[in-house]
C-alpha positions in Angstrom: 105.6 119.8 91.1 104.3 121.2 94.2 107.5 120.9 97.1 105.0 119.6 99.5 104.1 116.7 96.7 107.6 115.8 96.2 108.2 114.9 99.7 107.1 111.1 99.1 108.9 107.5 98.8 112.1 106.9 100.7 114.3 109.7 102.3 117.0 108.8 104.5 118.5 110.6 107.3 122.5 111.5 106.0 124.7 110.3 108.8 127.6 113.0 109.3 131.4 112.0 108.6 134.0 113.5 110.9 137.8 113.5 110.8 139.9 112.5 113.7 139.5 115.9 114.9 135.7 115.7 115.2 135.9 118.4 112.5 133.0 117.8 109.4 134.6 115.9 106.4 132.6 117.7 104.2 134.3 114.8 100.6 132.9 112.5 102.5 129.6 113.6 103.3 129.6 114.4 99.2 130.4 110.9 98.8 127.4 109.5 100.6 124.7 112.0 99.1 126.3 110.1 95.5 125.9 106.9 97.7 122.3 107.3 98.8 121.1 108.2 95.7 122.8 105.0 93.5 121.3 102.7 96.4 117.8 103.9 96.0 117.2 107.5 97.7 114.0 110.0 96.1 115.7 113.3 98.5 118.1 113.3 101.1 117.5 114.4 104.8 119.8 116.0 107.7 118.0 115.6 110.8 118.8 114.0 114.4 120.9 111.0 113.3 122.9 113.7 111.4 124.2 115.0 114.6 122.2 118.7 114.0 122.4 119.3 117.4 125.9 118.6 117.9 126.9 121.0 115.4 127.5 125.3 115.7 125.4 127.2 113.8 127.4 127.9 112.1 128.1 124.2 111.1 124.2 124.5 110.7 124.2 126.9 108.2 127.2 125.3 106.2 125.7 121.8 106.1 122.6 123.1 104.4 124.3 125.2 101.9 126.8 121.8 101.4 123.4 119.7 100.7 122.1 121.9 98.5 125.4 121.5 96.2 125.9 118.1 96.9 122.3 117.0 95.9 122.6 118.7 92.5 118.9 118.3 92.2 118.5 114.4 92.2 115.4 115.1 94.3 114.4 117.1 97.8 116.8 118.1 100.1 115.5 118.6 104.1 117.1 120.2 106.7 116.3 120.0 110.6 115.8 123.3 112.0 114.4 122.5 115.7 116.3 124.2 118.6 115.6 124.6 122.5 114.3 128.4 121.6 111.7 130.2 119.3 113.9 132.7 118.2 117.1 129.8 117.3 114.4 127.7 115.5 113.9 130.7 113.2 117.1 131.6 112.7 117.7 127.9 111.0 114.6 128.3 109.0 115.6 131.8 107.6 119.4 130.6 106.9 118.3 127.0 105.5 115.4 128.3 103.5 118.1 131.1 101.8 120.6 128.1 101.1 117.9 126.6 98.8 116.6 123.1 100.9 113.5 122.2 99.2 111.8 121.6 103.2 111.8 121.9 106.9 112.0 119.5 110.0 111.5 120.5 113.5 111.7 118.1 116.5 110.0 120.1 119.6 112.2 121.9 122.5 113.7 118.6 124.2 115.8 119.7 127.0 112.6 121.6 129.0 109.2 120.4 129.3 107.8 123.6 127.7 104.2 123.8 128.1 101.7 122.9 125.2 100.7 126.5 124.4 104.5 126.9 124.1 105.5 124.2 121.6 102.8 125.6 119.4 103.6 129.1 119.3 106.5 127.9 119.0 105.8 125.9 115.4 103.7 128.9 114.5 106.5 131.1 114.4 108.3 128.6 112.4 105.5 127.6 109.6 105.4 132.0 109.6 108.7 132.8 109.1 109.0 130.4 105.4 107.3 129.7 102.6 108.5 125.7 102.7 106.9 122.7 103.7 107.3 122.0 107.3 107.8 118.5 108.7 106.7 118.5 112.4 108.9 115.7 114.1 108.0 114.3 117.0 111.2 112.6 118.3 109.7 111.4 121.8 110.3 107.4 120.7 114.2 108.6 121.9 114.5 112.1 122.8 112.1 115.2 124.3 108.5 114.7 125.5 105.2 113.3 123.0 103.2 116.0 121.4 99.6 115.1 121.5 98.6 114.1 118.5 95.1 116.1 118.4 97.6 119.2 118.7 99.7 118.4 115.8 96.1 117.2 113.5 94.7 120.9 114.6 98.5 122.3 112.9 96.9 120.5 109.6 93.5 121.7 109.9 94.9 125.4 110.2 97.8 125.4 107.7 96.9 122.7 105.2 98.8 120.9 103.5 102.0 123.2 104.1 102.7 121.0 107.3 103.5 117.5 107.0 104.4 114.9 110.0 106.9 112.2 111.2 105.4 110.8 114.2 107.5 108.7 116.4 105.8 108.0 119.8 105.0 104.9 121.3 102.6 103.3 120.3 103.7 104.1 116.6 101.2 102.4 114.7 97.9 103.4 116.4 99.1 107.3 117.1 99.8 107.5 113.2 96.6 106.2 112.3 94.8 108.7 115.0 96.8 111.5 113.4 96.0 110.1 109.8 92.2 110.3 110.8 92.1 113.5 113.0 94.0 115.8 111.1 91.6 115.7 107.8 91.8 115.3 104.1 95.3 115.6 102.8 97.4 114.9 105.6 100.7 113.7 104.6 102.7 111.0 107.4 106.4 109.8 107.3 107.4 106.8 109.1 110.5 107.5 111.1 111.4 104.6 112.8 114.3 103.6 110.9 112.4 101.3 109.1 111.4 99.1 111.6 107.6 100.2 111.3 107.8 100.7 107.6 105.5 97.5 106.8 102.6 98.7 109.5 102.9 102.1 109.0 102.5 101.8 105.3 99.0 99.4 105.5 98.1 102.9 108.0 98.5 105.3 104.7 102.5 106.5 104.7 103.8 108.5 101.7 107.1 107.8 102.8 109.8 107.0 105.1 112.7 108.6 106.6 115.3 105.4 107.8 119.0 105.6 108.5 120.9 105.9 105.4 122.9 102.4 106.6 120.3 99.7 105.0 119.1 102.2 102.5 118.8 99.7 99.5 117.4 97.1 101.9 114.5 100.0 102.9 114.2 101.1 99.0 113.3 96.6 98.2 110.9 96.8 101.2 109.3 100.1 99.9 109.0 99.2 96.2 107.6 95.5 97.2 104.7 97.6 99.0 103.9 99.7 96.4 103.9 96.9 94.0 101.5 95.1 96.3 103.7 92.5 97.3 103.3 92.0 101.0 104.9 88.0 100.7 108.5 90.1 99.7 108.0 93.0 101.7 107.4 90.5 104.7 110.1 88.7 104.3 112.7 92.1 104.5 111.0 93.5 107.3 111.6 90.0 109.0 115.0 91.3 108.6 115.4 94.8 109.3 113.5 94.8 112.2 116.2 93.0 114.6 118.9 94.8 112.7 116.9 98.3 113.6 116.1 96.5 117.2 119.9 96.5 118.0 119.8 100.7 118.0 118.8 102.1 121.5 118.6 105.6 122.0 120.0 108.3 119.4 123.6 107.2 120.1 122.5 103.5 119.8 121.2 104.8 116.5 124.9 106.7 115.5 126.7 104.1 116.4 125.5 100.9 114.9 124.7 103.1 111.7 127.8 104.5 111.2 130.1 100.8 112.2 127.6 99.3 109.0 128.6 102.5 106.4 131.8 102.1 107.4 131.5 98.5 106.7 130.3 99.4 103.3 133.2 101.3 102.6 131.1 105.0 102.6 132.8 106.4 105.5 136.4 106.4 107.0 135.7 105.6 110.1 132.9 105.5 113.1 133.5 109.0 114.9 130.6 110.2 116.6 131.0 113.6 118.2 130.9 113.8 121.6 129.7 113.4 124.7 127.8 110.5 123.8 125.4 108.1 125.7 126.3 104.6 124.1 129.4 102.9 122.6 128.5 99.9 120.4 130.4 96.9 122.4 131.7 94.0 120.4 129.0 91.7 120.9 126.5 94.2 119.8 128.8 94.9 116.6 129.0 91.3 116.1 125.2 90.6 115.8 124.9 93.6 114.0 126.9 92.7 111.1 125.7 88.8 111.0 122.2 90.3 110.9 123.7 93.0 107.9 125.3 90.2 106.3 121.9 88.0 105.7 120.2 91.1 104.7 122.3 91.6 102.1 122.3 87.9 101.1 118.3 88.5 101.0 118.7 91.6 98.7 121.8 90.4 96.7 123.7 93.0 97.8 127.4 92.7 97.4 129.9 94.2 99.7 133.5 93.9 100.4 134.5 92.8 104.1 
């Protein structure tokens, strides 16, 4: 099958373990990729909730070599390449496209408002420099500035169906349906709200989406109640992953709260979130996070020790 093709159905974002240290525990992050895929995953994704950006490059490069072992094949694996420069954006997609992922995501520059003619010679250079399918992310609904959504349906009409998009600006629902109906036949959209737009954005034409790895099973029941046509069940979980997702402000927001519930679930150690960081979940937050966690699984029948 055609790597673009593959890309479809439900591909979480891998959360990254750390020791004490802040150093990678690589067993663990092994143990999650087993994890994800028993709870329901079609590929496996490292991307901003994987902490890409808090990581050296060489870290970078080792996490996408690591992925490609620890996947074994069970389905795609796709790394984040985006970076603040051109040339550090290329670099990734040279060293991840040698390690063997199957794709590529790039968030834009975020820490300069780079102008418009930049940030596309700036994915130029990335869809030239590989022969893998590029996800363009835009990450704006928590980090870096919107890309306009006629400039990412004109990176469609010029590469085809080698580009493919996770759109995350506000308003989500109506910019993915102008990018669904500007960028032309074949143009293939991730939701990438951690789930919380999965039920819109699927009636709007999805082929998949791209949540926390957390609720992963809970996201997997929503997905195959959609594609079975059954909007009553599918309803009734998004009734309850929406406030859980609601709790998670900002990509710290996001680490946090995601991280406490794996940890819950006995898939990582602990909740170490390398640092500086922007948000540190409180106990009331915690507390609403995990009666919310605790219905969902009731919902799902989903069993899991305190």
């Amino acid at each position: 099958m055609n790597k673009n093709q593959s890309l479809a159905g439900v591909l979480p974002v891998l959360q990254l373990p750390f020791h004490t240290d802040e150093s990678i525990d690589w067993e663990t992050l092994a143990g999650e990729v087993d994890w994800a895929y028993e709870n329901g995953a079609h590929g496996v994704v490292a991307a901003m909730v994987t902490e890409v950006l808090r990581l050296t490059d060489a870290e970078r490069d080792e996490l996408a070599q690591r992925l490609v072992q620890f996947n074994a094949d069970r389905g795609p694996v796709v790394m984040s390449v985006g970076d603040e420069s051109t040339v550090q954006a290329v670099r990734h997609v040279r060293t991840a496209t040698d390690a063997g992922v199957d794709a590529l995501m790039a968030i834009p520059p975020a820490a300069s408002r780079a102008l418009l003619s930049e940030k596309i010679r700036y994915y130029e250079a990335i869809i030239a420099a590989t022969h893998l399918p590029i996800i363009v992310q835009d990450a704006s609904g928590y980090v870096g500035e919107p890309l306009p959504v006629e400039t990412q349906a004109d990176l469609h009409q010029r590469f085809g169906d080698r580009v493919l998009f996770k759109p995350e600006a506000e308003p989500l629902g109506p910019n993915l349906s102008l990018l669904r109906d500007g960028g032309g036949p074949g143009l293939r959209v991730f939701e990438g709200s951690g789930g919380i737009a999965l039920l819109d954005s699927y009636q709007r034409g999805i082929f998949g989406t791209m949540p926390g790895t957390e609720i992963l099973w809970a996201i997997r029941a929503e997905w195959d109640a959609l594609e079975a046509g059954d909007l009553q069940r599918a309803t009734e979980l998004q009734g309850l992953i929406a406030p859980l997702i609601s709790l998670q402000h900002g990509l710290d927001g996001y680490l946090s709260v995601e991280k406490a519930l794996l940890h819950r679930q006995g898939v990582f150690p602990n909740c170490i979130i390398r640092g500086p960081v922007g948000f540190n979940l409180d106990p009331e937050t915690e507390n609403e996070a995990f009666r919310l966690f605790d219905l969902l699984c009731e919902s799902c029948g989903k069993e899991v020790s305190a």
